[in-house]
C-alpha positions in Angstrom: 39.9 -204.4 190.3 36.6 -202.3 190.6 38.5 -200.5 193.8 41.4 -199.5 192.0 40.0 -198.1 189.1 37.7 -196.1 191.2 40.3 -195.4 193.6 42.5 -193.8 190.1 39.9 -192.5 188.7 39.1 -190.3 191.8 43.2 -189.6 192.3 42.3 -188.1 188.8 39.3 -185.8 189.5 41.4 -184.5 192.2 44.6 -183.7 189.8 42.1 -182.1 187.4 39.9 -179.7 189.8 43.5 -178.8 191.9 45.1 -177.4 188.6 41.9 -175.7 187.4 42.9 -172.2 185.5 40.7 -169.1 185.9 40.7 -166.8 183.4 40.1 -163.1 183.7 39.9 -160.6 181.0 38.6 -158.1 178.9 37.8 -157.4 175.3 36.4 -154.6 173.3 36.3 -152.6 169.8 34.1 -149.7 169.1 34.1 -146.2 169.1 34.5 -143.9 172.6 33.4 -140.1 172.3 35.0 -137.9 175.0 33.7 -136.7 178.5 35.6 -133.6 177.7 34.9 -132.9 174.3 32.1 -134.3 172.2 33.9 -133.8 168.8 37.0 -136.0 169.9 35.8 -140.1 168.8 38.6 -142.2 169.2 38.7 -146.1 167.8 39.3 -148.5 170.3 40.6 -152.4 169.8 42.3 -154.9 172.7 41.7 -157.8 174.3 43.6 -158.6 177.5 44.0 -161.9 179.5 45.4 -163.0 183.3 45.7 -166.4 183.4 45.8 -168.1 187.3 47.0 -171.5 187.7 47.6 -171.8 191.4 50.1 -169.6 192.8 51.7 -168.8 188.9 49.8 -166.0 186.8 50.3 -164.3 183.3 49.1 -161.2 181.5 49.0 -161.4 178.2 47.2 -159.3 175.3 47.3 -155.1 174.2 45.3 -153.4 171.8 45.5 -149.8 170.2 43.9 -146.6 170.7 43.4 -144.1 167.1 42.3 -140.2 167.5 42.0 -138.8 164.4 41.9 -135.2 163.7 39.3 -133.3 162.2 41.7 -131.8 159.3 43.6 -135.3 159.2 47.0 -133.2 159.7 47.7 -134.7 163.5 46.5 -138.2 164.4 47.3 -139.7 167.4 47.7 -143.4 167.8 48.6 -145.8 171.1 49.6 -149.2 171.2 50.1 -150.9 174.3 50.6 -154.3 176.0 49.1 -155.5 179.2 51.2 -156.2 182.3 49.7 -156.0 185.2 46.0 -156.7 185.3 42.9 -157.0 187.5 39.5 -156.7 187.3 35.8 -157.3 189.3 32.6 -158.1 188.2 32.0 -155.5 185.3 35.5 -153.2 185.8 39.3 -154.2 184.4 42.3 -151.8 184.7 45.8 -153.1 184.0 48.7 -151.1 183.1 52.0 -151.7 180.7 54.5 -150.5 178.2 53.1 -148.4 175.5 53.9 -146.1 172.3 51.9 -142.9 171.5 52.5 -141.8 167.8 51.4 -138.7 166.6 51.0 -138.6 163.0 51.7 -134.6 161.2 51.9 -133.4 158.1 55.8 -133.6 159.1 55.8 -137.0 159.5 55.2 -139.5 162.8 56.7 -138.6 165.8 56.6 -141.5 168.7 57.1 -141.7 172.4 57.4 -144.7 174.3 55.8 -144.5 177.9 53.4 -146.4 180.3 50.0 -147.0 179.3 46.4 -147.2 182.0 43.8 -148.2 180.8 40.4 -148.6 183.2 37.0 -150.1 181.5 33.5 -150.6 182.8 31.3 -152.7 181.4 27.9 -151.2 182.3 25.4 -152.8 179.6 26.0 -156.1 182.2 24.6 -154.1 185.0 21.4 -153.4 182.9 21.1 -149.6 184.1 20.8 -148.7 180.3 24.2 -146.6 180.4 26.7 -147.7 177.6 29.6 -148.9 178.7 32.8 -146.2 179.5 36.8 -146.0 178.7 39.8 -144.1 180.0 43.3 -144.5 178.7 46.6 -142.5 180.0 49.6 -142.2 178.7 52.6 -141.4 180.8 55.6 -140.2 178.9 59.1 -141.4 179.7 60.8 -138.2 180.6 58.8 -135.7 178.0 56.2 -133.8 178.6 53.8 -136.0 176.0 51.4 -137.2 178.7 47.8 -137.7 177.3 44.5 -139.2 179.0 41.2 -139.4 177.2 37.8 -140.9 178.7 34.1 -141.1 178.0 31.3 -143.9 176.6 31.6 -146.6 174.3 28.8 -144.7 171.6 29.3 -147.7 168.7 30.5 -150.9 169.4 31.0 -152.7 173.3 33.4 -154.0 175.9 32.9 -157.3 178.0 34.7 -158.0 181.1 34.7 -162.0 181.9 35.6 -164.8 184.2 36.0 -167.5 183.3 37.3 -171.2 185.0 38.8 -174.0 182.7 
């Protein structure tokens, strides 16, 4: 009796480790003042996930992107979903649909497109640099592309792995 319960509860262990998920990802909100111009400090919030069972994997998550203006006349806003992701120890980049609004005095004008978005989570690394952001924004068919970069000055990212 001692045998077979062993025996199943090993058959078990092995059913458990062989469908183990990993789970890849990154999160972040904060604030990210340009590389180009120090002026421009865009709000950042997303959290995106690849889950890996085996052979089968899913993206899922988005966030937003907000660039206010200094008169508050034009705005620009991004929303986007993740999907396709991948990441290493402290970077993540996935791409996926996305919709830049800019907001006028005339109203909100939006544009849907394909959104890129590459993180680096340098406070892991411990070199004392915060950690950076890039987005870009292809247009469908318009000429509304738009790319912004720079650090993470309020706020954080985390890139993770994770196995459950």
């Amino acid at each position: 009796m001692k045998t077979k319960l062993f025996a199943l509860a090993a058959v078990g262990a092995l059913f458990v480790v062989a469908y183990a998920a990993t789970i890849d990802g990154a999160i972040g909100r904060g604030v990210v003042v340009s590389s180009a111009n120090a002026d421009a400090r865009a709000k950042i919030d997303f959290h995106v996930r690849k889950y890996t069972d085996g052979e089968r994997s899913r993206v899922v998550g988005g966030g937003s992107f907000g660039l206010p203006n200094r008169d508050a006349s034009r705005r620009v806003g991004i929303r986007f979903n993740a999907a396709r992701f991948s990441s290493t120890e402290h970077t993540a980049e996935w791409v996926g649909p996305g919709k830049r609004v800019i907001f006028t005095n005339a109203g909100p004008r939006e544009v849907n497109g394909i959104v890129s978005v590459a993180v680096n989570d340098r406070r892991r690394e411990n070199t004392g640099d915060p950690d950076a952001f890039s987005i870009r924004f292809d247009a469908e068919g318009t000429a509304h592309d738009f790319a912004f970069r720079g650090p993470v000055v309020e706020g954080g990212l985390s890139v993770f792995h994770r196995t459950e």
